[in-house]
C-alpha positions as CSV (number, residue, x, y, z in Angstrom):
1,X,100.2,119.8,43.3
2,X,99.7,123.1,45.1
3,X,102.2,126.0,45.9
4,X,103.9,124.4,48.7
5,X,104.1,121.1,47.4
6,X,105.7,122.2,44.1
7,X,108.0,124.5,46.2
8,X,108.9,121.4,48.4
9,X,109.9,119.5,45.9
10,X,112.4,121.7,44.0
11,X,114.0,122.4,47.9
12,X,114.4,118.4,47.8
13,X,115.7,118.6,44.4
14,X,118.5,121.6,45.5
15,X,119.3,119.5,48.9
16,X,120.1,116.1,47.0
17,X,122.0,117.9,44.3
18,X,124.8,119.9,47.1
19,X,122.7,122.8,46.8
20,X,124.6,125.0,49.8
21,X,122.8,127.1,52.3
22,X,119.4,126.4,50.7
23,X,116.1,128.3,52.3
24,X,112.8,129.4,51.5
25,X,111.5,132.6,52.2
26,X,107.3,132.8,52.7
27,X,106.4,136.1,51.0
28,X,103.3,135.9,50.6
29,X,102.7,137.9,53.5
30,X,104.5,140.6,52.4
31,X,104.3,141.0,48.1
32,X,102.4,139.9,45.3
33,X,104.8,138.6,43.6
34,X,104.7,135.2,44.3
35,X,104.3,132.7,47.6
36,X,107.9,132.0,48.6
37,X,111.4,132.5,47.4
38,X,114.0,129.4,47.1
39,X,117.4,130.1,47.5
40,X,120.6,128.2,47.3
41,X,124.3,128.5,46.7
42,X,126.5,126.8,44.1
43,X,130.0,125.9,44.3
44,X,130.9,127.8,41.1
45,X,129.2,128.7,38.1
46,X,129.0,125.4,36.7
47,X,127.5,124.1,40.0
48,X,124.9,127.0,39.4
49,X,124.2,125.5,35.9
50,X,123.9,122.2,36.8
51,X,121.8,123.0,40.3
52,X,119.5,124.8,37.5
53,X,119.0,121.7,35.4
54,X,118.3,119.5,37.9
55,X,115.6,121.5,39.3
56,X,114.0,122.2,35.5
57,X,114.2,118.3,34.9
58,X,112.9,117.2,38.0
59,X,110.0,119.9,38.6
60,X,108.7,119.1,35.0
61,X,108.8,115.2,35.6
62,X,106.1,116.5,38.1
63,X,104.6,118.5,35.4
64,X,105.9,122.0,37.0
65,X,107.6,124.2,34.5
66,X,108.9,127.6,34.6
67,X,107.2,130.3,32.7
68,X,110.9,132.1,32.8
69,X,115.2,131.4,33.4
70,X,117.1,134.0,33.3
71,X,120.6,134.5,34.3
72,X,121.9,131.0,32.9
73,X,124.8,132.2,30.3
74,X,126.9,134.5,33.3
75,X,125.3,131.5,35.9
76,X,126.4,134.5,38.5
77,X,122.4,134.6,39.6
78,X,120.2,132.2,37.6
79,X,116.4,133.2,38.4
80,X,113.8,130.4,38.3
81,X,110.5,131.9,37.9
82,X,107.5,129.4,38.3
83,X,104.9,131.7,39.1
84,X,103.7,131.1,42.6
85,X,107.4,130.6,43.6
86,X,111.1,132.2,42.7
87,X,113.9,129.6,42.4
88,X,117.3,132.0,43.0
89,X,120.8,130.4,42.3
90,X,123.6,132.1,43.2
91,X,127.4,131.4,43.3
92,X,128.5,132.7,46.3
93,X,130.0,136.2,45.4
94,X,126.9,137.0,43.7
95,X,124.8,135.7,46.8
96,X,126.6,138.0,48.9
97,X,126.6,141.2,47.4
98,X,122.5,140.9,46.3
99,X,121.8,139.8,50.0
100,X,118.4,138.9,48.8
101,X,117.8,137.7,52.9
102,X,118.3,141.0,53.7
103,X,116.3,142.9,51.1
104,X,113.7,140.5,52.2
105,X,114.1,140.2,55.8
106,X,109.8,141.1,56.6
107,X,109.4,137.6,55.2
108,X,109.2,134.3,57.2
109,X,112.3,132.8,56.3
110,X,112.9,128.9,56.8
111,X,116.4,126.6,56.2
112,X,116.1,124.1,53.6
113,X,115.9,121.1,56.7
114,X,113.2,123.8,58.4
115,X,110.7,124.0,55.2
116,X,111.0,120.1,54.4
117,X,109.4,119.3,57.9
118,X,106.8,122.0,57.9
């Protein structure tokens, strides 16, 4: 499964589990970090937990697994790192006030609706 497909997937898993205001943001254009960013809002911090599990135990029934979590005690901002693509789950406060769109405006960004028909 390449990049895209593997980043498709967890933006499936984040829609059919309430993720709110889900998108993807292409970067490869503009860092080496990685290929595109995912990002999605939960309810509360729970919601952030839970969105975070879903997307662990559905990407590795694929065989995708994330080489780090961090952020899952507070569950403020949980960050998803699978290499080629960032999975970043926010509650909404936290979302806000790191206004990763923003910081990362140069990139191509797409809604969650957007990236699954591209």
């Amino acid at each position: 499964m390449d990049v895209k497909e593997s980043t498709l997937e967890a933006v499936r898993i984040l829609s059919e589990k309430l993720g709110k205001d889900i998108i993807v943001l292409d970067i490869h254009e503009v860092s080496v970090i990685g290929d595109y960013f995912v990002i999605a809002t939960g309810k509360n911090q729970n919601h952030v937990k839970s969105l975070s599990d879903y997307v662990e135990e559905g990407l590795a029934k694929k065989q995708i697994y994330s080489k780090q979590v961090e952020g899952y005690a507070n569950a403020n901002w949980i960050l998803m790192d699978y290499g080629d693509f960032i999975i970043h789950l926010f509650d909404a406060d936290s979302r806000a006030y790191y206004d990763l769109e923003r910081i990362w405006r140069d990139a191509k960004s797409y809604t969650d609706e957007e990236f699954l028909r591209s």
